[in-house]
RORO-464937 format. One record per residue: x, y, z of N, C-alpha, C in turn; residue number from 1; residue in one letter. Coordinates in nm, 2 decimals. Example, Ala and Ser with C-alpha at 12.3 -4.5 7.8 and 13.67 -1.06 7.14 Angstrom:
// RORO-464937
{n_x:1.32 | n_y:-0.57 | n_z:0.78 | ca_x:1.23 | ca_y:-0.45 | ca_z:0.78 | c_x:1.32 | c_y:-0.33 | c_z:0.78 | seq:1 | type:a}
{n_x:1.28 | n_y:-0.22 | n_z:0.71 | ca_x:1.37 | ca_y:-0.11 | ca_z:0.71 | c_x:1.29 | c_y:0.00 | c_z:0.79 | seq:2 | type:s}
//
This chain:
// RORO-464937
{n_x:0.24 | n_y:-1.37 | n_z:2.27 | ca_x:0.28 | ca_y:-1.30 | ca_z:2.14 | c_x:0.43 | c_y:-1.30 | c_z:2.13 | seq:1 | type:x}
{n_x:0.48 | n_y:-1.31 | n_z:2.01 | ca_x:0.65 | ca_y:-1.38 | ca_z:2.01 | c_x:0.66 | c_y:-1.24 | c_z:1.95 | seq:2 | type:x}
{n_x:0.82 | n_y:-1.19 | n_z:2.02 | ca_x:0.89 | ca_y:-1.03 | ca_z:1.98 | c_x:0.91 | c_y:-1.05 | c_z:1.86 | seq:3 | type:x}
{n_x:0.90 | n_y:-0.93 | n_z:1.80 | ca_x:0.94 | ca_y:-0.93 | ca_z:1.68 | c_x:1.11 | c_y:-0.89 | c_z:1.64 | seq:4 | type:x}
{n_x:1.18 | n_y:-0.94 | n_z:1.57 | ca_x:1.34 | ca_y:-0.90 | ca_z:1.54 | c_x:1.35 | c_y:-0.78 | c_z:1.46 | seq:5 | type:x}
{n_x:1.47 | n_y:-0.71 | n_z:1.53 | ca_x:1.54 | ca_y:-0.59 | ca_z:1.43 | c_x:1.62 | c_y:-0.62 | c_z:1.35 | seq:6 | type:x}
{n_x:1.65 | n_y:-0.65 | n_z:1.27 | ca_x:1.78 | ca_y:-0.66 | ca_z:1.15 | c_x:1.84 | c_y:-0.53 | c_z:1.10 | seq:7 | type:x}
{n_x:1.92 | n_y:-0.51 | n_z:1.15 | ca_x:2.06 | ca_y:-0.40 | ca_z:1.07 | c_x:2.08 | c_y:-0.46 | c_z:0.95 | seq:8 | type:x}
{n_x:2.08 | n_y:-0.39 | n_z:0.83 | ca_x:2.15 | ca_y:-0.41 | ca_z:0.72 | c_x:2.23 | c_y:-0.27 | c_z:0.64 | seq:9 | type:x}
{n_x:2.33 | n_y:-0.28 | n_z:0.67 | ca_x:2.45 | ca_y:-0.17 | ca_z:0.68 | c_x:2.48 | c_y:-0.19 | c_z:0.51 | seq:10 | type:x}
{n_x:2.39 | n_y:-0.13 | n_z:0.44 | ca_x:2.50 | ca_y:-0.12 | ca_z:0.31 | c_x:2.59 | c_y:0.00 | c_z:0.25 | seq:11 | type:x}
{n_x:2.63 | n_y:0.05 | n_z:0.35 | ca_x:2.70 | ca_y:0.16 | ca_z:0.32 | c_x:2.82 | c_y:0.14 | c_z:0.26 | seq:12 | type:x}
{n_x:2.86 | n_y:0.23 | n_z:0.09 | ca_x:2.98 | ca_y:0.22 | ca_z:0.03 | c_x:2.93 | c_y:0.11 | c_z:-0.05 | seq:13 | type:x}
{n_x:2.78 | n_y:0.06 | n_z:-0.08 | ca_x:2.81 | ca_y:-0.07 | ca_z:-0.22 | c_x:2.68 | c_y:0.03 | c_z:-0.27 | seq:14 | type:x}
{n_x:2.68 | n_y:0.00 | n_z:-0.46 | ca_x:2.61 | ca_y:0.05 | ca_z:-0.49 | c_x:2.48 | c_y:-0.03 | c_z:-0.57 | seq:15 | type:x}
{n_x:2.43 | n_y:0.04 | n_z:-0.59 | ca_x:2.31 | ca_y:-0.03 | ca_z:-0.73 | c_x:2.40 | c_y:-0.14 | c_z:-0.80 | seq:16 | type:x}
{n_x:2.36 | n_y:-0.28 | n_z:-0.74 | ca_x:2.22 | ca_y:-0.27 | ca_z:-0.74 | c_x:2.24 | c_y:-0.36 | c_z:-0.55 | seq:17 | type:x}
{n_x:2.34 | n_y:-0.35 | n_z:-0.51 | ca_x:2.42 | ca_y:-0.41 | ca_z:-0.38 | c_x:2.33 | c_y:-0.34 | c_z:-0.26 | seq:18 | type:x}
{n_x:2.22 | n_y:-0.27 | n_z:-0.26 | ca_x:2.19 | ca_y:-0.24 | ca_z:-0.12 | c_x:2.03 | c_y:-0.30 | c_z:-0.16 | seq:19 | type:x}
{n_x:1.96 | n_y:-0.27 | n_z:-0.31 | ca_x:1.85 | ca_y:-0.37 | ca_z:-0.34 | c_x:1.84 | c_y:-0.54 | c_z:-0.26 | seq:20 | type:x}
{n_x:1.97 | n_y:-0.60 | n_z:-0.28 | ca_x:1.97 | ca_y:-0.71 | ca_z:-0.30 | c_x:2.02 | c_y:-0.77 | c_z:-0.18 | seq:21 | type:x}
{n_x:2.07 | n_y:-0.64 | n_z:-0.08 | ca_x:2.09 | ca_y:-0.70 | ca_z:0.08 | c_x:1.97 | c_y:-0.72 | c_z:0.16 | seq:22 | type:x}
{n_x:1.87 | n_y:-0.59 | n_z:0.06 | ca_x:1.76 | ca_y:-0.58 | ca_z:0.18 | c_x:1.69 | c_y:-0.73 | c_z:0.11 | seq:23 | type:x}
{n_x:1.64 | n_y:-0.76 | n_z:0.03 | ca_x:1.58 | ca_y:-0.85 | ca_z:-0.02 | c_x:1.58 | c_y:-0.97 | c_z:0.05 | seq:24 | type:x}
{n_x:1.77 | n_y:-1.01 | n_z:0.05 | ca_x:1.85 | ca_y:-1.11 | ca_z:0.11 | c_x:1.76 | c_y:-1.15 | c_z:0.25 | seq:25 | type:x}
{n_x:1.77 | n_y:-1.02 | n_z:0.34 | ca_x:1.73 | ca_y:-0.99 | ca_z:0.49 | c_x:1.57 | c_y:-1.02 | c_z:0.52 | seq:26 | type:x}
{n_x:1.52 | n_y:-0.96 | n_z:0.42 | ca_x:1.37 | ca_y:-0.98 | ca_z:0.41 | c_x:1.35 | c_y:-1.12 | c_z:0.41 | seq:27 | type:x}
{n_x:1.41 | n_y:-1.18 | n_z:0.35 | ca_x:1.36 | ca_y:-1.37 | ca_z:0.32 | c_x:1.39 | c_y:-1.45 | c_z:0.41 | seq:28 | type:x}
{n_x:1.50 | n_y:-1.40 | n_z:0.49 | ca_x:1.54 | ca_y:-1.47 | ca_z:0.60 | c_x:1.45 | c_y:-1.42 | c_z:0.72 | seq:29 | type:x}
{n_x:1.34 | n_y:-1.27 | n_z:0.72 | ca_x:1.29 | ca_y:-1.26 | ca_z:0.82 | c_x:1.12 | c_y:-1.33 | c_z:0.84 | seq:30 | type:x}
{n_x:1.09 | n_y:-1.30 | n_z:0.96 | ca_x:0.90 | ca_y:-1.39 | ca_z:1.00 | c_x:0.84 | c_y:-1.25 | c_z:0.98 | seq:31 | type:x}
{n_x:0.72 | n_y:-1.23 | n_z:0.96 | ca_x:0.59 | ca_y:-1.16 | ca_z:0.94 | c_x:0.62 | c_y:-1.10 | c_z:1.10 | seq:32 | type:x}
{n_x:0.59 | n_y:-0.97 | n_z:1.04 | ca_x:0.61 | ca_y:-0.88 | ca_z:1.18 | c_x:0.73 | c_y:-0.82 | c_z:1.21 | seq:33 | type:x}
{n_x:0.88 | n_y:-0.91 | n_z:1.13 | ca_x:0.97 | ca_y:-0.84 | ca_z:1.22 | c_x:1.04 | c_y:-0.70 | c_z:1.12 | seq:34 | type:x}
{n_x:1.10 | n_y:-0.61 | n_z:1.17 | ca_x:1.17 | ca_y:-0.53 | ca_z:1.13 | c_x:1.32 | c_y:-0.52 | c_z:1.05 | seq:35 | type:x}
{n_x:1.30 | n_y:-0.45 | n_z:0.96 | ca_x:1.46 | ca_y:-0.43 | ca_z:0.92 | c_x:1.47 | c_y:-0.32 | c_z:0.85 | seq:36 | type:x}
{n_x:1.60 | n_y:-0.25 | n_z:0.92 | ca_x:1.65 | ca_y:-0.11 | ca_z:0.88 | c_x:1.75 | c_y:-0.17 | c_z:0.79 | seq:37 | type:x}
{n_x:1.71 | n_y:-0.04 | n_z:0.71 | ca_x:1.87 | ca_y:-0.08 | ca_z:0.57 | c_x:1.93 | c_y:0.11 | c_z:0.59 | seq:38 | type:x}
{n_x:2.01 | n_y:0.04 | n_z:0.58 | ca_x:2.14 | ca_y:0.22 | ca_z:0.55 | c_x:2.20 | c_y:0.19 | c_z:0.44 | seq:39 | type:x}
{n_x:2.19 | n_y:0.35 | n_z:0.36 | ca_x:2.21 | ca_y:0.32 | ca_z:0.23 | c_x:2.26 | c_y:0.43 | c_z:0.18 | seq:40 | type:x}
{n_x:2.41 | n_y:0.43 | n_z:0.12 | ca_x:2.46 | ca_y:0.60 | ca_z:0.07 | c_x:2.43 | c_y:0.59 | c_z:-0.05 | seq:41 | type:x}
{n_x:2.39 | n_y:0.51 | n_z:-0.11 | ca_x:2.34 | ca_y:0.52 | ca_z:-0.29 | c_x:2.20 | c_y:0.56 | c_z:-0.29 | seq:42 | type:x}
{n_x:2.25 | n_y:0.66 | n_z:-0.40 | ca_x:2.13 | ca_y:0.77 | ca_z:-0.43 | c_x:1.99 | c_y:0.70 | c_z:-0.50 | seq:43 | type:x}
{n_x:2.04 | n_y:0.58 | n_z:-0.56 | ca_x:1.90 | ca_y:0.49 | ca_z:-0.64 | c_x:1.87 | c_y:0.43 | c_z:-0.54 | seq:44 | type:x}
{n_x:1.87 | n_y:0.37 | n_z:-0.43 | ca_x:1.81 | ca_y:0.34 | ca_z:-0.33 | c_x:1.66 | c_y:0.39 | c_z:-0.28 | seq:45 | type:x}
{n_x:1.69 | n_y:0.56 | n_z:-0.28 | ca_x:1.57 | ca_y:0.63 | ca_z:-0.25 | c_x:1.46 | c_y:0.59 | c_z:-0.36 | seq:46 | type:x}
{n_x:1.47 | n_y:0.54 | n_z:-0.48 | ca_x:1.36 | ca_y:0.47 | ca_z:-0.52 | c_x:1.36 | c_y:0.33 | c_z:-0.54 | seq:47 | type:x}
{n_x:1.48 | n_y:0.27 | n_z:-0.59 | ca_x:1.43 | ca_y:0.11 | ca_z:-0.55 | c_x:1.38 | c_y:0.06 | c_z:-0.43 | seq:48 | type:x}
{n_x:1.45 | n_y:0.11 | n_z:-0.30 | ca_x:1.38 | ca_y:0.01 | ca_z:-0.17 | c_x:1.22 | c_y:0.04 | c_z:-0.16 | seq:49 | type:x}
{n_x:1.16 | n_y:0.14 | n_z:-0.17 | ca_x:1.06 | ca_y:0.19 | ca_z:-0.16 | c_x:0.95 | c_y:0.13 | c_z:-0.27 | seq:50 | type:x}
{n_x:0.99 | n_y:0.12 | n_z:-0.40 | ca_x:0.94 | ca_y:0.04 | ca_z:-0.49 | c_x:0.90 | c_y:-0.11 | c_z:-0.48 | seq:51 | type:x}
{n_x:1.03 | n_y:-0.15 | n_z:-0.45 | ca_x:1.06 | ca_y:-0.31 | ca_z:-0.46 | c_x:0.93 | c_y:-0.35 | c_z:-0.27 | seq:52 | type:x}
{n_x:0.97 | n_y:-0.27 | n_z:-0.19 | ca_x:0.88 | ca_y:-0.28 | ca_z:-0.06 | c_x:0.71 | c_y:-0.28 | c_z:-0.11 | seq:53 | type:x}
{n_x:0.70 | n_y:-0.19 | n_z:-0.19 | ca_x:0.55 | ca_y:-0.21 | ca_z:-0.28 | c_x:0.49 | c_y:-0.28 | c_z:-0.27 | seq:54 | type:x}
{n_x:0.61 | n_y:-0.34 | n_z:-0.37 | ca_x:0.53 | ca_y:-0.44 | ca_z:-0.48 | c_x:0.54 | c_y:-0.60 | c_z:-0.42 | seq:55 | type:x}
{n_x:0.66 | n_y:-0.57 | n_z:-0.31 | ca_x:0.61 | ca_y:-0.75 | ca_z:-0.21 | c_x:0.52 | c_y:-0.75 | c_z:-0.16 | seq:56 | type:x}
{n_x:0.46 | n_y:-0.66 | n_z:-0.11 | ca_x:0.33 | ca_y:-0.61 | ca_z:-0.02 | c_x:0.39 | c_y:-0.57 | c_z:0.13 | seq:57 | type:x}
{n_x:0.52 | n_y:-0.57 | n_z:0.15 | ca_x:0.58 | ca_y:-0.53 | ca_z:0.27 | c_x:0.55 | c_y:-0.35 | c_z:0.30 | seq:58 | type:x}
{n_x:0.58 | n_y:-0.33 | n_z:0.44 | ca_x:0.54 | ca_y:-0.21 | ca_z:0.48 | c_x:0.67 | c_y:-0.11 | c_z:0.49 | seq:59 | type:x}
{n_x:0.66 | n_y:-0.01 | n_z:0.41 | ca_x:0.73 | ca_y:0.12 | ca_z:0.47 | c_x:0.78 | c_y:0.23 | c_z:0.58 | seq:60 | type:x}
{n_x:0.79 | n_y:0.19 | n_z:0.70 | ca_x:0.76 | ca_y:0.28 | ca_z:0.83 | c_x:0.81 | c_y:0.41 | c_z:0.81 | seq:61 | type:x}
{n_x:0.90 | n_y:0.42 | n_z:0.71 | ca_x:1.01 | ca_y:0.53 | ca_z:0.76 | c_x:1.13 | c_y:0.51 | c_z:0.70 | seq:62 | type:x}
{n_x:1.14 | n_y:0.67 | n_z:0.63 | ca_x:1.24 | ca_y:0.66 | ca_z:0.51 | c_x:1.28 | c_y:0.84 | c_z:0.59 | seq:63 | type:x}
{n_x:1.49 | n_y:0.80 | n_z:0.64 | ca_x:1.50 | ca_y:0.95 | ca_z:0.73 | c_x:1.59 | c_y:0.93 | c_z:0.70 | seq:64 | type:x}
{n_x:1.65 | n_y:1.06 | n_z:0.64 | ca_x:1.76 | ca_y:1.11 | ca_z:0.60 | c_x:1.89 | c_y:1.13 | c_z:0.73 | seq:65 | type:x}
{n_x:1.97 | n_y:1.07 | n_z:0.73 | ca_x:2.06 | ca_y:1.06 | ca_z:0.82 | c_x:2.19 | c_y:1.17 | c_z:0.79 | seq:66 | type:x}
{n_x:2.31 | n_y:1.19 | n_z:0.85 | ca_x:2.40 | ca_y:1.25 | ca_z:0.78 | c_x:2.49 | c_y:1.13 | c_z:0.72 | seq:67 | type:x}
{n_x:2.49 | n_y:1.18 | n_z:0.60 | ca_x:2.59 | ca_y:1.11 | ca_z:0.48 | c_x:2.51 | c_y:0.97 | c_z:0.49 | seq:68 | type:x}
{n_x:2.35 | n_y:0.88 | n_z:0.52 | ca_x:2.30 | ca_y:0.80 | ca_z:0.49 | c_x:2.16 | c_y:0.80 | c_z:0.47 | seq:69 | type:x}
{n_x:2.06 | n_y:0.71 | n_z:0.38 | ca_x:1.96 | ca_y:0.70 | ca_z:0.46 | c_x:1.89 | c_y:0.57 | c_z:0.49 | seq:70 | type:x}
{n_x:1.80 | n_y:0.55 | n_z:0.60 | ca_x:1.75 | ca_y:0.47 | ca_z:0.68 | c_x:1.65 | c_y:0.45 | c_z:0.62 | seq:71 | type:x}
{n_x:1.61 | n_y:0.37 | n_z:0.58 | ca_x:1.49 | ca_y:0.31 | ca_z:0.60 | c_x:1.45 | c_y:0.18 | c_z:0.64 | seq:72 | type:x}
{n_x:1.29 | n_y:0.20 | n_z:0.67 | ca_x:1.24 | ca_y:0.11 | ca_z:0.80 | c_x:1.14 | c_y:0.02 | c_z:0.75 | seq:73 | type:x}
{n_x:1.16 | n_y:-0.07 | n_z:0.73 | ca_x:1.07 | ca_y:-0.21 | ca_z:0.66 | c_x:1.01 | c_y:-0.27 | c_z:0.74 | seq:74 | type:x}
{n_x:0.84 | n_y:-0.32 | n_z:0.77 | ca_x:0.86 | ca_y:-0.44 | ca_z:0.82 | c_x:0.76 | c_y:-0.51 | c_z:0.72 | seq:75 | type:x}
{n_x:0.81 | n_y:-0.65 | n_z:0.75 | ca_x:0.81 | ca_y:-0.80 | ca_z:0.68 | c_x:0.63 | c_y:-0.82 | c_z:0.72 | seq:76 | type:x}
//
């Protein structure tokens, strides 16, 4: 069974539509199964990533409020 990868994608301090289009970036570059956390201080984030994760058919693990960010947990 091959590990699956973590991907950091740190968009802290860019806004709408700059944290949509990191995670996206990350996602395309990743294989089925692996992980990626996005950090995110823009407040439209809490519905685009969660949206846009939908509607690729990707999975949600976990959406956690950090201090001054939030996390959420994708996998591909």
């Amino acid at each position: 069974m091959a590990e699956r990868q973590k991907t950091v994608v740190d968009c802290r301090g860019t806004f709408c539509p700059g944290p949509l289009l990191q995670t996206i970036q990350a996602v395309k570059k990743a294989k089925n199964g692996d992980l990626i956390a996005v950090y995110s201080d823009d407040s439209g984030s809490k519905r685009d990533i969660p949206l846009w994760v939908q509607k690729n058919g990707h999975k949600l693990l976990s959406v956690n409020e950090r201090e001054g960010f939030i996390e959420f947990l994708i996998e591909v």
